[in-house]
C-alpha positions as CSV (number, residue, x, y, z in Angstrom):
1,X,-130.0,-63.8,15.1
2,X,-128.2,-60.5,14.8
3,X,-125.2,-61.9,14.7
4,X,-125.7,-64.6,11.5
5,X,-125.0,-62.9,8.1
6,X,-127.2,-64.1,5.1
7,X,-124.7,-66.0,2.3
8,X,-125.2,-63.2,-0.1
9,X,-123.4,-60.5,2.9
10,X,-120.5,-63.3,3.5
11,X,-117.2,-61.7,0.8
12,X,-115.9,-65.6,0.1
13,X,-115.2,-65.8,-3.9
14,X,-117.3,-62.8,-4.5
15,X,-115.2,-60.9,-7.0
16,X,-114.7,-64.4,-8.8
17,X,-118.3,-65.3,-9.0
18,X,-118.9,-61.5,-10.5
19,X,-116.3,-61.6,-13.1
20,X,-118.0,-65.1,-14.2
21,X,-121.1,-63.7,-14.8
22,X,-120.2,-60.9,-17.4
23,X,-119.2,-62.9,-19.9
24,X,-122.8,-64.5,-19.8
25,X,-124.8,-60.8,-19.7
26,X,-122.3,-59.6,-22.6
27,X,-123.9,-62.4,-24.7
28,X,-127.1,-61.8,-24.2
29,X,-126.7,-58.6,-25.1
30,X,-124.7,-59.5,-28.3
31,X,-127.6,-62.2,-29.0
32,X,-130.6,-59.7,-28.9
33,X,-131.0,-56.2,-30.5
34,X,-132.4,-52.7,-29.2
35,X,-136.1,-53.7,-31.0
36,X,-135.7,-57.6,-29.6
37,X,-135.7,-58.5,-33.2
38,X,-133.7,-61.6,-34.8
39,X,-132.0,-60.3,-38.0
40,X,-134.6,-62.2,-39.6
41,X,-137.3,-60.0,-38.0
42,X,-135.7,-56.9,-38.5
43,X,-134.7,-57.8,-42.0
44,X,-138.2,-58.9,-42.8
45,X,-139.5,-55.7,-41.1
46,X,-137.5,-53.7,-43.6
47,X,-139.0,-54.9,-46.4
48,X,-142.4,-54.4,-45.8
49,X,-141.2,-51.1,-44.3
50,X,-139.6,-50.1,-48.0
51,X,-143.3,-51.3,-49.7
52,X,-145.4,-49.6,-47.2
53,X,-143.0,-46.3,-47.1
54,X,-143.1,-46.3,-51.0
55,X,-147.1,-46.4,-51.5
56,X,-146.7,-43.7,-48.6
57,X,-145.2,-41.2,-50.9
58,X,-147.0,-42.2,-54.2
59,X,-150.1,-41.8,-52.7
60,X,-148.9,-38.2,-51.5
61,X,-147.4,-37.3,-54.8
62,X,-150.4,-37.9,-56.5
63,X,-152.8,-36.4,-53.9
64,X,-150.7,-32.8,-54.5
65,X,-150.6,-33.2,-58.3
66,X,-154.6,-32.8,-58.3
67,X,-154.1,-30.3,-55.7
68,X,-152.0,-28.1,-58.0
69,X,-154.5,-29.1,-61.4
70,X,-157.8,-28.3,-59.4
71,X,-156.5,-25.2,-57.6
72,X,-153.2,-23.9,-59.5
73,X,-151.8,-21.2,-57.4
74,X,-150.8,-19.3,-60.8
């Protein structure tokens, strides 16, 4: 037994089989995004991002407008 090698410690096509497999990882990596978002997701995310960002700082306009008419500073 100490002298048998597992096939994974036997060097026979190695290199080849490694320089196959990048090609595969590099599109996987093209196909998905930092988030894991299709550009549908991420596109549809944005827009409700935009609306939701937009009422954000309406609301917060409006909230220090009656801040300054109930308690002017001058």
């Amino acid at each position: 037994m100490a002298g048998q090698q597992s096939p994974a410690a036997t060097s026979t096509g190695g290199s080849k089989a490694r320089t196959q497999a990048k090609p595969v990882v590099a599109q996987q990596q093209q196909e998905t995004s930092l988030s894991g978002l299709t550009p549908e997701q991420a596109k549809e995310f944005h827009e409700q991002f935009k609306v939701t960002y937009t009422a954000y700082v309406g609301i917060a306009a409006l909230v220090h407008l009656f801040v300054i008419a109930s308690n002017p500073w001058f």
